[in-house]
C-alpha positions in Angstrom: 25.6 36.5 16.1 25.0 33.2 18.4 21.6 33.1 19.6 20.4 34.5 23.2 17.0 32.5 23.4 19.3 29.5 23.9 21.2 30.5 27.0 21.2 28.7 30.3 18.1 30.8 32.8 19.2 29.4 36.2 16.4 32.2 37.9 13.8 30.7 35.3 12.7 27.6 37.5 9.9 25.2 37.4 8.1 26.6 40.9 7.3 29.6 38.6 3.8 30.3 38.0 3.9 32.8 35.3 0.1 32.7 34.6 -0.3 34.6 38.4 -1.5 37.9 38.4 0.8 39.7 40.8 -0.8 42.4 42.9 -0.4 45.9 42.1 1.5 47.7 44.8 2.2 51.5 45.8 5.8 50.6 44.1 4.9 49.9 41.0 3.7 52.8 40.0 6.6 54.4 38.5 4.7 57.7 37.2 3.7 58.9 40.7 0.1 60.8 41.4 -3.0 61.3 38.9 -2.3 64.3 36.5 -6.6 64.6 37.0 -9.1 63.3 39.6 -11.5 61.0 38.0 -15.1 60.5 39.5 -18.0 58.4 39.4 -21.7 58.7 40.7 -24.3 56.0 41.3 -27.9 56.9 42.0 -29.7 54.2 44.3 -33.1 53.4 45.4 -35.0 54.5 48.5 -35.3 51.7 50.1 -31.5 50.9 50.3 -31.2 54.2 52.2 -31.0 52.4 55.7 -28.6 49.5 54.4 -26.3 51.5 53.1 -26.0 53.7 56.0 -25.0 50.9 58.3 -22.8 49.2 55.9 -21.0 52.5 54.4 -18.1 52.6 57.2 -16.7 49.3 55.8 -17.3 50.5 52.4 -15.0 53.7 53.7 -12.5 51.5 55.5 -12.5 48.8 52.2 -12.0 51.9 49.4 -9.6 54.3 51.8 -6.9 51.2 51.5 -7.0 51.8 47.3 -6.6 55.4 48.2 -10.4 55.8 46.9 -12.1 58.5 48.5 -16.5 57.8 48.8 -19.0 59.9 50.0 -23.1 58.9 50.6 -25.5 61.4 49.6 -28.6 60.4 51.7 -30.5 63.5 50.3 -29.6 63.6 46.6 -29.5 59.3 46.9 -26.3 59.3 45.6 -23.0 57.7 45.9 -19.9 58.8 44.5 -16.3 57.9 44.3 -13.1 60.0 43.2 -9.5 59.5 43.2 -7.0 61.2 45.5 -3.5 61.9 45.8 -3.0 58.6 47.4 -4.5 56.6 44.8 -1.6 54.6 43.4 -3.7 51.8 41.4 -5.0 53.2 37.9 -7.7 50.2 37.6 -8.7 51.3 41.2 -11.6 53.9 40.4 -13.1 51.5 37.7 -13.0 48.8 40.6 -14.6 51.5 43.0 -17.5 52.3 40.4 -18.5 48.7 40.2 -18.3 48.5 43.9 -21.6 51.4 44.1 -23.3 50.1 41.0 -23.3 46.3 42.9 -24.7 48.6 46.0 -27.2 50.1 44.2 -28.4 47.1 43.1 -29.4 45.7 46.2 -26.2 43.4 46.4 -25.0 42.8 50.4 -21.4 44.9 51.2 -19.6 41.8 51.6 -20.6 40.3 48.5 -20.0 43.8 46.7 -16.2 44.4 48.3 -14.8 41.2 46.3 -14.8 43.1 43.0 -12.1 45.3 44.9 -10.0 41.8 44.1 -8.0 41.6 40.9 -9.5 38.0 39.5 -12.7 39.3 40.0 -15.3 41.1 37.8 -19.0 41.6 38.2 -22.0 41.9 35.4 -25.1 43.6 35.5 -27.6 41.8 32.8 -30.5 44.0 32.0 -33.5 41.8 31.7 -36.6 43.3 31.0 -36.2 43.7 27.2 -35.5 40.1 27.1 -39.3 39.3 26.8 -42.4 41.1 24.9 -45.1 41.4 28.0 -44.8 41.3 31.8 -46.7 38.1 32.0 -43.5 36.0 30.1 -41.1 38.2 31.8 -42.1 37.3 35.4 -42.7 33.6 34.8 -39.0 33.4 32.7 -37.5 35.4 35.5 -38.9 32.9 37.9 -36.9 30.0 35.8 -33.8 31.6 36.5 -34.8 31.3 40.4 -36.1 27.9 40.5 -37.9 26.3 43.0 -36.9 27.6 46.4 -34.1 29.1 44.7 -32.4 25.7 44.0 -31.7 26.7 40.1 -30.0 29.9 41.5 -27.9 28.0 43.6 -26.3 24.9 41.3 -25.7 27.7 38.8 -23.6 29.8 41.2 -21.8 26.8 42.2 -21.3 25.4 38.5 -19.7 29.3 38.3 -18.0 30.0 41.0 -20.0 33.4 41.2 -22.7 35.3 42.9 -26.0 35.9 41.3 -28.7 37.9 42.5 -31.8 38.4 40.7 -33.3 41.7 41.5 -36.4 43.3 39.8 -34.8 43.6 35.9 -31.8 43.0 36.2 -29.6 40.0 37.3 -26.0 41.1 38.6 -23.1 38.4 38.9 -20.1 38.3 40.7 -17.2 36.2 39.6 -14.4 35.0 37.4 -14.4 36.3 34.4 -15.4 33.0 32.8 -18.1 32.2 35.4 -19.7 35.6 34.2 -19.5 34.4 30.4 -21.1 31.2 31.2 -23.9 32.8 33.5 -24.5 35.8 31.1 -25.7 32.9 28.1 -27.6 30.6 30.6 -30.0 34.1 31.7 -30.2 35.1 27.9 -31.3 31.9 26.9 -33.4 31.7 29.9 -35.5 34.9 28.8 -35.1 33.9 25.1 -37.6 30.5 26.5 -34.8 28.0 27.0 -35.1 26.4 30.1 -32.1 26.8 32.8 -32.3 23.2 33.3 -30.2 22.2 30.1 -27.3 24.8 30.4 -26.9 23.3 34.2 -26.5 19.9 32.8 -24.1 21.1 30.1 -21.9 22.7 32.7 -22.2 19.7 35.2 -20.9 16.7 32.5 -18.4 20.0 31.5 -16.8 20.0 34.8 -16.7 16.6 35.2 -15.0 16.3 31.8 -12.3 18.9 33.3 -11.1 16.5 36.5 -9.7 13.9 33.2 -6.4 15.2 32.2 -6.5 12.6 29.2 -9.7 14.6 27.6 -8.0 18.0 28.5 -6.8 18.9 25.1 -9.7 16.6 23.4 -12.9 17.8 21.9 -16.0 17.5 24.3 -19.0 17.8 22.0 -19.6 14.1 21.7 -19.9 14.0 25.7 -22.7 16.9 25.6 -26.4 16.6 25.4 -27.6 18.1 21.9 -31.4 18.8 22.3 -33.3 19.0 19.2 -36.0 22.1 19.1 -39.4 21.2 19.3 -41.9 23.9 17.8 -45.1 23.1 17.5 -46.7 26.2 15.5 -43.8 25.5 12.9 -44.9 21.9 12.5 -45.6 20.9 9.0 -49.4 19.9 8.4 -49.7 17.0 5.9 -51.6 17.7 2.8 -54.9 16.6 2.9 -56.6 15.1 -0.4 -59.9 14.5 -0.1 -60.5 13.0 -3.8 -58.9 10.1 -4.3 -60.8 9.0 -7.8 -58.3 9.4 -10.5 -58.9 12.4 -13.0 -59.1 12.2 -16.7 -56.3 14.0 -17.8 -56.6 17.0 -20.2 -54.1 19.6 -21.3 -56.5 22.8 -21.0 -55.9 24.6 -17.7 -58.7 24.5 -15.8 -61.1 27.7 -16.2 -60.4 31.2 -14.6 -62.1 31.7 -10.8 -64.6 34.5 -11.5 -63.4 38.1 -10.2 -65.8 40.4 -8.1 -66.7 42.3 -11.1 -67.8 40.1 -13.3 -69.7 37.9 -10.2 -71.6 42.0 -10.0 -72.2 42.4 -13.8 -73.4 38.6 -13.9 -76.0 39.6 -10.9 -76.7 43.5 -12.3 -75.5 45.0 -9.4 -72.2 46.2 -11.1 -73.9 49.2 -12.7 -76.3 50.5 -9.9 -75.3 53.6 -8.2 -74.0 53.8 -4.4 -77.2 55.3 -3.0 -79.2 51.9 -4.3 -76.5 49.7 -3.5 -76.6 50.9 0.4 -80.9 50.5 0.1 -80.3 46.8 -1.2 -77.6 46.1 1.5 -79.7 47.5 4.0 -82.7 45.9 3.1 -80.6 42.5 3.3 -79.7 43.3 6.9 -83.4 44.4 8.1 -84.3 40.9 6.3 -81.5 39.0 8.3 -82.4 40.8 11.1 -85.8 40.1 10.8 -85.5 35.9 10.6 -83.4 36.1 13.7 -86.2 37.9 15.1 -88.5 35.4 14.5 -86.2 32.6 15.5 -85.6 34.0 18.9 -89.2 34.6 19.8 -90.1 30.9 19.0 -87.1 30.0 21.3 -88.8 32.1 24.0 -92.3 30.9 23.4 -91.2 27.4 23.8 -90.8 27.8 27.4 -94.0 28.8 28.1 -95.3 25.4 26.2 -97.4 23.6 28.5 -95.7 19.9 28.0 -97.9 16.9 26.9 -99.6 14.9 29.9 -99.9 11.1 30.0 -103.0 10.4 31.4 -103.4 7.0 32.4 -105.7 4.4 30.4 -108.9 3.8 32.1 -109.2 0.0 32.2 -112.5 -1.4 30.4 -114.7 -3.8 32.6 -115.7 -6.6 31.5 -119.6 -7.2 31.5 -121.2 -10.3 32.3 -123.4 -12.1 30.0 -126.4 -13.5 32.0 -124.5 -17.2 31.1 -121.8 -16.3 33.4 -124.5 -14.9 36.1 
């Protein structure tokens, strides 16, 4: 049987992209309406009460083209999403729940309604189990921010996403390879690795990426490779403080006295308990007692009265009657 694979394709041309992700349309789907309605429910804050009321119309308008139904529980402070007979898109209800979640935490509408596109995915990194105590968790956090929020920034444009950093979590917006890249640089962040280092990675990374001669060339030797520095794992050199050489001799040197035999040596070993508190006490009232006595000279000292200098009284001269 002559091969097929070999045949002339004159609609296979090289305008083709065949990577593109084509939209799904009502079209495609073959099978017609949902057998079942799925649902989701997102619970959100308070303070995003007033937010979300003013922004929930284009939230409608933004979901009712999916066929998404939404509705905004104000009392409950709940938001929900189902599917309806118009839904046509099955990925359109997991798109939908992402949408509220981004909502919920504290992300702005038209930030949130670019997950309803197809090349882009969001990630909500929980944070605060990242770090033992509060006091390393808010200064780590603050790393991730920067100063004036200018870390923040060169990482979302190094990604191509959106990153907001909001009480513990961090939620990112994005490709789905800006989200791998932003989810390692915030867990090495809270794991004590400074922001600073991934950014530079990523900037010599994209630089790298504009060469088409390195494209299929490995790019380790171009990256920094930082050596860890840990001081409390430092190894302390070993001290020897007798330098004067040792006559040698082949008997081990003799066995360190245990507690029991340093007792039986001082006659203590065979007293009973009651005698051994009254000699342990007595120790203590004697300690006690020197302390005493060293404390009350130190007060006594201040009311010293300190030596005077008194000045020398100078001796006159008398005059022989020879000098008269």
């Amino acid at each position: 049987m002559p091969s097929t694979h070999k045949r002339d394709k004159p609609w296979d041309t090289d305008d083709i992209d065949k990577w593109k992700v084509e939209p799904f349309k009502p079209e495609d789907n073959a099978g017609g309406t949902f057998a079942e309605e799925s649902s989701f429910a997102v619970l959100f804050p308070k303070y995003r009460e007033v937010y979300l009321k003013e922004a929930w119309p284009g939230v409608t308008k933004a979901l009712q083209q999916q066929g998404i139904a939404c509705t905004l529980d104000l009392v409950e402070g709940c938001m929900t999403v189902k599917t309806t007979r118009k839904t046509f898109d099955p990925a359109a209800i997991l798109k939908a729940r992402d949408l509220i979640k981004l909502l919920a935490r504290s992300v702005p509408a038209p930030q949130a309604l670019r997950i309803l596109q197809d090349d882009v995915a969001c990630d909500v990194i929980k944070i605060r189990n990242l770090a033992r105590n509060k006091e390393k968790f808010i200064k780590r956090r603050q790393r991730i921010l920067g100063p004036g929020g200018q870390t923040l920034k060169a990482l979302e444009l190094l990604t191509q996403t959106y990153i907001l950093v909001q009480g513990n979590t961090v939620s990112a917006l994005g490709p789905y390879k800006g989200l791998k890249e932003v989810r390692r640089v915030v867990e090495d962040t809270m794991a004590n690795i400074h922001p600073i280092y991934q950014i530079k990675e990523l900037m010599i990374k994209r630089e790298l990426a504009k060469d088409p001669e390195l494209a299929n060339e490995n790019w380790e030797r171009f990256l920094p490779n930082y050596k860890k520095r840990s001081l409390s794992k430092r190894k302390v050199p070993f001290k020897v403080t007798d330098k004067s050489k040792k006559v040698y001799t082949p008997f081990p040197p003799p066995q360190e006295k245990s507690k029991v035999d340093m007792q039986i040596e001082a006659g203590e070993y065979h007293i009973g308990k009651e005698a051994k508190k009254r000699i342990a006490q007595e120790e203590r009232m004697e300690k006690q007692k020197v302390k005493q006595e060293e404390k009350k000279r130190q007060r006594e000292q201040d009311f010293v009265a300190p030596e005077e200098n008194e000045p020398e009284r100078k001796k006159k001269k008398r005059k022989t009657k020879g000098e008269e």
